[in-house]
C-alpha positions, 0 to 999 in steps of 0.5 A: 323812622329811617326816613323821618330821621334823614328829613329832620337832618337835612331840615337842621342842616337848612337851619344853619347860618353856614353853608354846608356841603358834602362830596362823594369820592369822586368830588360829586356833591351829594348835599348842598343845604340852603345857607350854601345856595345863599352865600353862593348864589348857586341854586341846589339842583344846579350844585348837586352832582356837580363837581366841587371845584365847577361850584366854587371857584375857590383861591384854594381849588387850584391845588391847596384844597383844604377837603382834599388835605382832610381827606388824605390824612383822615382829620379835620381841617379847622378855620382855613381863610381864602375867597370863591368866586360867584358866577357873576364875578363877585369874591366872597371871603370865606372861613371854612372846616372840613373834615372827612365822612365815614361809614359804620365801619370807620372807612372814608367815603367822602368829605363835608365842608362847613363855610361861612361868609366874612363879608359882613366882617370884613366890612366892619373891620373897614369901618372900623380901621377907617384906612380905605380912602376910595373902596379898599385902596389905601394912599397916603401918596399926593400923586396916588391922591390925585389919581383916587380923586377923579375916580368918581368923575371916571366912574360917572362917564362910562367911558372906557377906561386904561389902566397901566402900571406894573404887576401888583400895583392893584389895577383890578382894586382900581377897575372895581372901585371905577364899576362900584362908583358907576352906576352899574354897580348893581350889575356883575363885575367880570374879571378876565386874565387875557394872558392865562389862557390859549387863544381857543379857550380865551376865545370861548370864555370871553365870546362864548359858544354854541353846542358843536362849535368845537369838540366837547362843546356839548350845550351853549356856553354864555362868554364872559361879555354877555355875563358882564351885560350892564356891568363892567368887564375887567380885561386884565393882561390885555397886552398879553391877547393874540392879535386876531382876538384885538379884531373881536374885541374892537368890533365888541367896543364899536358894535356892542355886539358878541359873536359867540363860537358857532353862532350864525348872527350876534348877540347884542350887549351893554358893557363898560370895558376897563382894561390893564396892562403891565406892558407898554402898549405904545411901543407893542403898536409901532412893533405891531404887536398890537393893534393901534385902533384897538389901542386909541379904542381902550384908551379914552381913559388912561390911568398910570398907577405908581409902584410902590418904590415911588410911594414909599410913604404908603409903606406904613399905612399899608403895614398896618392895614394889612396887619389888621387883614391878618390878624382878622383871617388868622385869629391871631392878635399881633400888634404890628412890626418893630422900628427895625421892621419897618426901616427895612420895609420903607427902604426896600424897593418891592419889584412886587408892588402891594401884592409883594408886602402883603406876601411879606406881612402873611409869611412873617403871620406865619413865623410870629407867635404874637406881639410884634414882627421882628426881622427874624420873622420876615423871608430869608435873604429878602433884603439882602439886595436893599441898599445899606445907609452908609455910615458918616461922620458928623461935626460941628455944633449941635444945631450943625449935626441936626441940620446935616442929618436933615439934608442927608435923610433929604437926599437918602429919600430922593427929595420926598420930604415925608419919606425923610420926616418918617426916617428922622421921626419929625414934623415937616414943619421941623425937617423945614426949619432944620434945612433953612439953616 
């Protein structure tokens, strides 16, 4: 009967729509039931016994573990959202609970997470928002336009592609949205951080390597060049790769072919490479910090993308996109941001790009119980550095006050004339018809 109940269990647990899974202390997965193996793409006997983390590369497996949390303080842990990473690169957005597991007697001796898959709701959220222009990227910007417009054609050409632009200007949003436009879109998109891990390692991870190769090397090890085969791999930081590895890396690009670690002959692949980088590869190749046919090897295809500072018109569009994003992760229902809010967003000059204002949005989710954002809900100190609108002393007729005020919101803004139609709440055609007095 013992057995019979464990069989009906494990056939209900298969029944499910969500993904399940338990660990033993030690972080062993002892039950993987079958929605799981769907939305991670990881068959069961390959998950059980591993350890949870090798399963689910997961935003959270890096020290904030949801599981890990239950289980210290003996309680569950509801509706927590981030994203996992699936063997071929892809990011799944996941809801997930966990809670500890108990014996008899009342003592832990593991832990079980339910997960389920947002895709599908994110999609209908993108749909329904009507935001994204080109996949998920979000411009209002002409000069950011102009760049979204021929992603297409770059796309279609399977060239390789240079991506420049600062740190959180969304250059792995771009290289995603130049593989899902090819068509190699069918194929894995593998992301790798060239400035994250030491040579040895990064040397492995991109080329992989044979069992033997190097101590703990036990059993071969695909790289992430043959993962990516007829797709696309991402090198992010590429400024950031050690010299001898740029030799590896050109002869991939001129060969089509991976030595991996150990390996007496090559292994042929078929990759498109789309590159980034935050720093200024032309003055590292006159310094010789990188190489120079390495350099006029990835760049075929150069893409600069804009700091947020120079788009200030994107701020808005961006503010309540990324409300909606959070108001679907948290549950919440929060309208948007107050007049004040938004001034301060639009002045503020974001040395963190995009990634610096959703920081800001999800902070101030946080803080705010509903309603809208106010200044009390943003960091601390955040704009303390952002330069104040000096205070000045207008005369003359009415029709002289307004047409001061244009050209001072003209100037304020550097010339952009959206950015001053924004700040003085009028057309174009009216802030025009002002400065033609």
């Amino acid at each position: 009967m013992h057995f019979l109940h464990d069989i009906s269990c494990e056939h209900i647990m298969d029944s499910l729509a969500d993904g399940v899974f338990t660990v033993d202390k030690d972080w062993n997965i002892t039950f993987f039931n079958r929605a799981a193996c769907d939305i991670t793409g990881v068959l069961k006997d390959e998950a059980l016994g591993r350890k949870c983390w090798e399963v689910f590369r997961s935003s959270i497996c890096d020290g904030a573990c949801a599981l890990k949390a239950s289980l210290e303080a003996g309680e569950s842990r509801a509706n927590r959202s981030l994203y996992f990473v699936r063997s071929d690169g892809t990011r799944v957005p996941i809801s997930i609970n966990a809670a500890p597991l108990r014996d008899r007697r009342g003592k832990i001796v593991g832990g079980v997470e339910t997960f389920r898959d947002l895709s599908a709701l994110r999609q209908i959220q993108k749909k329904l928002d009507g935001l994204y222009r080109v996949e998920d990227i979000i411009s209002r910007s002409p000069v950011f336009q102009r760049t979204l417009s021929i992603l297409p054609q770059i796309a279609a050409s399977g060239s390789t592609v240079l991506l420049l632009g600062e740190s959180g200007t969304g250059k792995e949003l771009v290289a995603r949205a130049i593989h899902n436009l090819s068509g190699r879109n069918g194929k894995p998109f593998v992301a790798v951080n060239c400035g994250a891990l030491p040579e040895q390692l990064l040397e492995s991870e991109l080329f992989g390597h044979k069992a033997g190769a190097f101590t703990d090397a036990k059993r071969d090890k695909p790289g992430r060049f043959q993962a990516a085969d007829d797709g696309t791999l991402f090198l992010d930081e590429i400024g950031d790769m050690p010299l001898p590895l740029q030799v590896k890396i050109l002869r991939v690009l001129q060969e089509k072919v991976v030595e991996p670690l150990g390996a007496v002959r090559g292994v042929p692949v078929n990759v498109r490479v789309v590159a980034a980088t935050n720093k200024d590869l032309e003055e590292m190749v006159a310094r010789q910090d990188f190489r120079g046919d390495l350099y006029y090897r990835l760049n075929v295809v150069r893409l600069v993308l804009p700091p947020l500072r120079e788009r200030p018109e994107d701020v808005p569009l961006l503010v309540e996109h990324v409300v909606k994003r959070q108001n679907v992760l948290t549950g919440k229902d929060i309208q948007g941001v107050t007049e004040e809010v938004m001034r301060l967003l639009v002045r503020h000059p974001f040395p963190g790009n995009v990634r610096e204002l959703e920081n800001i949005i999800e902070y101030a989710f946080i803080l705010c119980p509903g309603g809208v954002i106010k200044p009390e809900h943003l960091p601390e100190g955040l704009f303390l550095d952002t330069p104040a609108t000096p205070t000045v002393t207008m005369c003359g007729t009415m029709a002289d006050i307004k047409q001061q005020a244009a050209a001072q919101a003209l100037a304020r803004n550097n010339g952009r004339v959206m950015a001053a139609c924004r700040e003085l709440d009028v057309s174009k055609d009216t802030l025009r018809r002002l400065l033609r007095r």
